[in-house]
N, C-alpha and C positions, 0 to 999 in steps of 0.2 A: 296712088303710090303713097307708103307712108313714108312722112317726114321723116328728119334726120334726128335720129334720139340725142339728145344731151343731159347733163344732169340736174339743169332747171327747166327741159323743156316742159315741166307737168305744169311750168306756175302761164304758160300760156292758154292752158285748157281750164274750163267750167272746174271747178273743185268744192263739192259737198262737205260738208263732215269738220273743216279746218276753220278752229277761230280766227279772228280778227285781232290781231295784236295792235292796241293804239299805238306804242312805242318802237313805232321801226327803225331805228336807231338802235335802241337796245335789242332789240330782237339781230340784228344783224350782227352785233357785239357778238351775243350767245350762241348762233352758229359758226363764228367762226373761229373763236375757242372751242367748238366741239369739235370741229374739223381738223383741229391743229393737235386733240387727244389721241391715245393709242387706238386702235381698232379692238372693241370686244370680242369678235370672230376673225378667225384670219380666212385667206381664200384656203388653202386646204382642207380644213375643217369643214365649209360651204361644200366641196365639192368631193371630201369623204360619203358626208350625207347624200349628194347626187347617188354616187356608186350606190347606197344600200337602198335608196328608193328606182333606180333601176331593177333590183329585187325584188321589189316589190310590184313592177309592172309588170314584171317576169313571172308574176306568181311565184316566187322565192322567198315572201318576203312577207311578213304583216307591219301594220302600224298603230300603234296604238298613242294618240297625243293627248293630251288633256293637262288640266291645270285651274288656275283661278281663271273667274270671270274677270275682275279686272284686280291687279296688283296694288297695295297698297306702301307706299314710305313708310307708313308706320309702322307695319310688318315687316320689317327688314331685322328680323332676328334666327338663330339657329335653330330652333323647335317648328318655327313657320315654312323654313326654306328643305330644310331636311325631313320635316311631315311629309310636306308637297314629293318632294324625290321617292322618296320610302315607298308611298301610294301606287305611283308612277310602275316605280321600280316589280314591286309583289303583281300588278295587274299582269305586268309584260313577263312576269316568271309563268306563271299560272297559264297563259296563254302559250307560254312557248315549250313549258316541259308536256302541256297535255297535246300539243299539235306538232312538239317537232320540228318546228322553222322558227328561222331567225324574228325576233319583235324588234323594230325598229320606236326608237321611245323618243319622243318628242312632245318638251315640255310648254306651256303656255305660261313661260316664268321668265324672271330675267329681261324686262321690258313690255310686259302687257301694260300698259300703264294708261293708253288711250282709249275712249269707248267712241261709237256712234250712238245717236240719241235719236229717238223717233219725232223731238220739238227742242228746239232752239233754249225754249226758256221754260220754268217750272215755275209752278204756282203752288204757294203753302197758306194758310190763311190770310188769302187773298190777296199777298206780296209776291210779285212776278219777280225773279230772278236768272242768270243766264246755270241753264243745265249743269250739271257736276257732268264731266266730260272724261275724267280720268285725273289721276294725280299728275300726270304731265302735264297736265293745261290746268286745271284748279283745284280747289280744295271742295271738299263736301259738304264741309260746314256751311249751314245757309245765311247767308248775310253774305252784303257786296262785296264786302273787299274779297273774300274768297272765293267767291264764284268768279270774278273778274281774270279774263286768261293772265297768262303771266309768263312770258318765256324763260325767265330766269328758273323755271322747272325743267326746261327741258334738258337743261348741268345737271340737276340734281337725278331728272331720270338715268342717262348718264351714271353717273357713279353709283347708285343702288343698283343699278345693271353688272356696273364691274363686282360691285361688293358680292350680290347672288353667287356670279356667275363665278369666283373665286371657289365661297364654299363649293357648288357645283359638279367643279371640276375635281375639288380634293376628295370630295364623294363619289365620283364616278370614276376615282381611280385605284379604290381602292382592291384590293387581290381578291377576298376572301369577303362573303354573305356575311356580316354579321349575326346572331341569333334575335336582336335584336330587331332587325328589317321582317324578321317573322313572326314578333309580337301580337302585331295585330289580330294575328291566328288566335286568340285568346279563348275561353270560357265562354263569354258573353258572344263574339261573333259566332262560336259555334253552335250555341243555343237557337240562335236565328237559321243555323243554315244545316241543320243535320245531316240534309240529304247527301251533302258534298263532304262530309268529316271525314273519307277514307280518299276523296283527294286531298286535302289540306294535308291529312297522315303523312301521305305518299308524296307530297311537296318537302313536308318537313324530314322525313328520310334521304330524301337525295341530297336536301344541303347537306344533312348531317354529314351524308358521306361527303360530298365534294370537301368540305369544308376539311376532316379528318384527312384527305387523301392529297390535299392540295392538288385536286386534278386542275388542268387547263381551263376546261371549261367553267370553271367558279369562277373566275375574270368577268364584271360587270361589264357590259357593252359599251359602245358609245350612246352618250346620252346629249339629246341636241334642244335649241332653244326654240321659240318664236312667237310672235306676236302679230298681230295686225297692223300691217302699215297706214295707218291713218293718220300720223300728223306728219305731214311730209315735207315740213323745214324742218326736222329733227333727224327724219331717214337721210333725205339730201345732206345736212352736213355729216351722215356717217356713211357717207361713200368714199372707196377706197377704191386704188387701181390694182387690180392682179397685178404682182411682178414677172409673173409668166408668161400676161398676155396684156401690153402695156391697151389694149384696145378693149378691154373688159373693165367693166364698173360692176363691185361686188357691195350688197349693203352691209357694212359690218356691225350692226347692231342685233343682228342673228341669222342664225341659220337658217329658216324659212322663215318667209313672210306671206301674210296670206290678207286677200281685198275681200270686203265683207257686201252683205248681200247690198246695203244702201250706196255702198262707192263702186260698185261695178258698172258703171255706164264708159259702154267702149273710146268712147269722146270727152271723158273726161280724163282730170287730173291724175286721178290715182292708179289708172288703167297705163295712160301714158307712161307713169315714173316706171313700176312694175315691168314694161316691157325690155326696158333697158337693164334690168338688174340683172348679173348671172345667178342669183341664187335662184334656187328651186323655191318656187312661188305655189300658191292656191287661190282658188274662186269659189266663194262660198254662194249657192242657188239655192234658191226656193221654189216654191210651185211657180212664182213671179216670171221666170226665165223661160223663152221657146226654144227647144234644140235649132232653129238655124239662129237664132240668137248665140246661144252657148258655143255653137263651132267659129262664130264669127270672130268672139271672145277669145277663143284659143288657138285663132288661124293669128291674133295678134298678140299673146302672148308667146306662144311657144310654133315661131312660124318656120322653123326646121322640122316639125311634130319629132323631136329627142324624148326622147324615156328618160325617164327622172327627172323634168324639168317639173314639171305641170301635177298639179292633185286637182280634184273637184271636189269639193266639202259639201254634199247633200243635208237639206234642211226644209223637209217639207212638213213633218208632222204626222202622226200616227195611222190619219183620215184621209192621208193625203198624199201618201206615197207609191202607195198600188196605180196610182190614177198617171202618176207622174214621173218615176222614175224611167218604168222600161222604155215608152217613148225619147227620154234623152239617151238610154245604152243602144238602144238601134240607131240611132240617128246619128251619135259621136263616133261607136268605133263600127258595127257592121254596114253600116252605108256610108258614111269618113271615113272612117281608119284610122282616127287618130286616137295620138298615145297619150293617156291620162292616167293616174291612178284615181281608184273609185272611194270615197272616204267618206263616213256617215256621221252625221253632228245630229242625234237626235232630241237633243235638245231642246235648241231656240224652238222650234216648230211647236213645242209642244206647253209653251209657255203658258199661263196666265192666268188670271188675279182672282185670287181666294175671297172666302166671302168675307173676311176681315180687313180687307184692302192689302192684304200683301201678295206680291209677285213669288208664285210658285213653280211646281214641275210634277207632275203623277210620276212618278217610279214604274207600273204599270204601261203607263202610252208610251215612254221613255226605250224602254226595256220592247215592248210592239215593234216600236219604230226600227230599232235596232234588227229583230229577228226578219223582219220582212226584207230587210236590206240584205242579208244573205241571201235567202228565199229566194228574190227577183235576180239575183249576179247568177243565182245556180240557173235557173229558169232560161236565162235570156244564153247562157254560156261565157257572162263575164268574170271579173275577178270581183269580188269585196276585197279591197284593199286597206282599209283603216279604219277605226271609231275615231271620234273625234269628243271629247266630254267635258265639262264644266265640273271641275269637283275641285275639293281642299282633302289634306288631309285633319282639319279637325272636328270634332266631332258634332257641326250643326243641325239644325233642324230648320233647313230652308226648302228641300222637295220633298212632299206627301207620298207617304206609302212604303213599301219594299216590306222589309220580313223583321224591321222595328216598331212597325206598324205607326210612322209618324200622320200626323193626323194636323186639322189647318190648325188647331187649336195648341197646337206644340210650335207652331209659325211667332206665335206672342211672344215665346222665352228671349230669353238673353241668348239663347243660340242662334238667332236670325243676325247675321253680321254681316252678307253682304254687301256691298258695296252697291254694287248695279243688278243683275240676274241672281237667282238660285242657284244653288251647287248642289251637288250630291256630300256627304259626310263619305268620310273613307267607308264604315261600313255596308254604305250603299254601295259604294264604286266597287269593292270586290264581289258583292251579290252578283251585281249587275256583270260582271265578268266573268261567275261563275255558271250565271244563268246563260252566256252564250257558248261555253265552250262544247258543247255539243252541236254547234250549229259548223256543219263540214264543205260548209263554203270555201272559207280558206283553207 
């Protein structure tokens, strides 16, 4: 039988991924000034987003989420947070004027701030230091004092969360498309993408009209947050009580939260906290995972099996997905039954190290990964329910290939600026969504 959830029962279990704060005094300080802040998300919000991801398990509905790999303080400016939107925003148009349903957008913004790390400590000419983990836990910069965790970041994640989340809002409320949000459409991307210049056209014709007509429909959607729960004295002190349901604990530091491939262990920490949360959670797999594994995982997250509670973020890789996929759809819902939405991160899978020492991504396996994943939900009779992506909207040179033809040797410039993983530059993210809209999965 499982225990009795509470809101520290996660610090009873094995927990990966979470520094060691020397200062537990100060650290207890800092959550409980977080705790005593307003809530970033309220439960409506949380449980709007339920309703449209119910659509989407309903086959009503698509998802398209993505965002930075990991968020930086230092980018906490208008051009950074409004690129990021903008990106978001043209991919989920694109997808929903050529298919006709609703895009459900959901951003990796607004509190990404924590990463998992595949080792503890890094080594640089020959000085071992502990991992850059994220701006919430330390700094990047290499030398001690920076890498040394610090909880007094987790205030500061905290309000660069509110700060985003302000512009955000005033952005996603606005009436009427900008012409401006269709810029990207430029000269230059259309050079790269001819084939598609008569849907771009045909995009660009319908705001015009909506925009002239003030029809209804040119109302931006709702536009929702999320991040990986991984530092989980920062999630716990932003739990709130639903007013509705004094027996609900909602995390309000975003609308979805999602446990990444290294903290999925059903026995630990970050399994535990997640099970107790009302928001709509995910579990990101890899080829790592067995289907009676993954049902085991989701008979304890989502143990009413509710629609809309639960996504699965698939993450196996290019080579690796035909082998791997349809085995977990037969096994979760034709022989389970249970209710997931299906959601593809092709990404991570496909990761790795150029011959210059930098961490890349082929555009090409990326873009594979992606189309097989429809492929196999058509196959098998399930849904494809969401991409899942790592992108910015500026214009870097961190994954090889697509139809700018970036190359490793374009990895050197001053446009490699991640942080942790590759991104896609905005001109790849819309290839990349243009190269699926033919796929009639959804």
């Amino acid at each position: 039988m499982t225990s009795k959830w509470k809101p520290d029962s996660w610090q009873n279990k094995s927990a990966s991924q979470i520094p060691t704060y020397v200062d537990k005094k100060k650290t207890n300080i800092v959550k409980n000034k977080i705790l005593s802040y307003p809530p970033l998300i309220l439960a409506h919000e949380i449980k709007s987003l339920k309703k449209q991801l119910k659509k989407v398990c309903n086959r009503k509905a698509f998802i398209i989420h993505g965002g930075d790999c990991a968020e930086s303080f230092s980018e906490l400016t208008l051009n950074t947070i409004q690129n990021n939107f903008t990106l978001l925003l043209q991919m989920s148009l694109i997808l929903g004027l050529v298919h006709k349903k609703p895009i459900v957008q959901i951003g990796r913004i607004a509190g990404q701030f924590a990463k998992p790390r595949s080792s503890e400590f890094e080594i640089l000419n020959n000085k071992s230091l502990y991992s850059y983990r994220g701006d919430i836990i330390n700094k990047y910069k290499f030398d001690k004092n920076s890498r040394k965790p610090d909880p007094l970041r987790m205030e500061k994640a905290y309000f660069h969360s509110a700060a985003t989340l302000n512009l955000l809002r005033a952005l996603s409320e606005k009436s009427t498309f900008p012409k401006k949000q269709l810029s990207i459409f430029d000269q230059n991307f259309l050079k790269f993408n001819l084939e598609h210049e008569l849907i771009i056209k045909k995009i660009h014709y319908i705001f015009e009209y909506l925009n002239v007509n003030k029809n209804k429909f040119c109302k931006l959607g709702k536009f929702y947050i999320s991040h990986e729960a991984l530092l989980l004295p920062y999630e716990e002190a932003m739990l709130k009580l639903d007013d509705s349901n004094v027996e609900d604990y909602y995390d309000s530091s975003a609308h979805l939260l999602w446990i990444g491939e290294r903290t999925r262990d059903i026995n630990g920490a970050h399994v535990e906290f997640m099970r107790g949360i009302s928001n709509p959670i995910a579990i990101k797999c890899s080829s790592k995972i067995l289907p009676e594994e993954l049902v085991k995982l989701i008979d304890v997250l989502n143990p009413k099996n509710e629609t809309g509670r639960l996504i699965v973020i698939t993450r196996f890789g290019y080579n690796k997905i035909e082998e791997f996929l349809p085995n977990l759809i037969r096994k979760i819902e034709q022989i389970e039954g249970r209710n997931v939405i299906w959601c593809c991160d092709p990404m991570h899978g496909n990761t790795f190290t150029a011959s210059n020492g930098y961490k890349t991504r082929n555009f090409i396996q990326v873009l594979s990964e992606a189309k097989r994943f429809f492929e196999i939900h058509k196959n098998e009779g399930s849904y494809a329910g969401g991409i899942h992506l790592e992108m910015t909207g500026k214009h870097v040179t961190e994954c090889i290939g697509g139809k700018m033809n970036i190359s490793e040797k374009n990895l050197k410039t001053d446009c490699y600026k991640t942080l942790c993983d590759p991104r896609f530059n905005s001109y790849q993210a819309l290839e990349f969504v243009l190269q699926l809209i033919d796929q009639s999965s959804y």
